[in-house]
N, C-alpha and C positions, 0 to 999 in steps of 0.2 A: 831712355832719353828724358832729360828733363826739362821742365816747359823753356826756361832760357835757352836752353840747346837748339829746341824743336821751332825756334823763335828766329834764330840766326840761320837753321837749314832751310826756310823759309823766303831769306832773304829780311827778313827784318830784326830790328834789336829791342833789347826789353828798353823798359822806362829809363834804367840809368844810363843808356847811350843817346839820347836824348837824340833819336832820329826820325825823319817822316819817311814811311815805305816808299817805293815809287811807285803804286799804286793808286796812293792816297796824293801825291804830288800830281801823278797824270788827270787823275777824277778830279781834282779840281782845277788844274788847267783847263780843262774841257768842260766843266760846268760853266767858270769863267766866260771862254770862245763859246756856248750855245748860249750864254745869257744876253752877249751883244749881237749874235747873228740873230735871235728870236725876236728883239727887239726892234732889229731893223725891219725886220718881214713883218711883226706886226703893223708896224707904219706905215709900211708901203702897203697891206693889205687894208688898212685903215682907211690911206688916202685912196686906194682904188674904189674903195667902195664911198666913199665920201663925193667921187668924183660922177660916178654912176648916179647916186640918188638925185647931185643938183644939176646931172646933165653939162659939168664942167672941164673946161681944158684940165689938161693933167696939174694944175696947182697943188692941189691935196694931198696929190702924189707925190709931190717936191715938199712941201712941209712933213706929209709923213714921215719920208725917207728921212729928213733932216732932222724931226723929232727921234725919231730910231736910235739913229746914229748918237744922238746925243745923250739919250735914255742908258743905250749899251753902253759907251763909254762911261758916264757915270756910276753904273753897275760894275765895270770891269775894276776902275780906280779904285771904288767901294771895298771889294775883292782882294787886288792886290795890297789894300790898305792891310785889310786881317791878317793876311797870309804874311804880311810883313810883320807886325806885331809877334803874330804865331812862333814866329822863326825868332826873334828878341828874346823871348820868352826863354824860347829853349837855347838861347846861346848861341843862335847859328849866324845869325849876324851882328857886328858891334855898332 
């Protein structure tokens, strides 16, 4: 077999098919979704612990959470910004 061949038995195409394995597609979905979950736990772990040191209502909590959220999203946008690019690149979207 030759590496084209053993490329498609695979489930993938060589360069001239100008395709992303699913894979490579799932990994970064999933890089994507732990980059906003991570961001929001660190926030919220941020404001618990922010909350702890001054002895405070849950505040810290609520701005971490909300910093989180708004950090992940950023990062997701960021994300789907390439991956669109990516896909231009190769043809996949006009």
């Amino acid at each position: 077999m030759g590496a084209a061949e053993d490329d498609q038995t695979r489930g993938h195409q060589s360069d001239e098919g100008q395709s992303v394995t699913s894979k490579y597609a799932i990994g970064e979905s999933t890089s994507a979704g732990m980059d906003f979950f991570s961001s929001v736990v660190a926030g919220l772990l941020l404001g618990l612990g922010l909350d702890w040191v001054f002895n405070a209502t849950p505040i810290f909590v609520i701005i971490g959470v909300i910093g989180g959220f708004i950090s992940g999203f950023a990062k997701l946008w960021s994300t789907s910004r390439i991956l669109e690019e990516q896909a231009r690149a190769r043809g996949r979207i006009d």
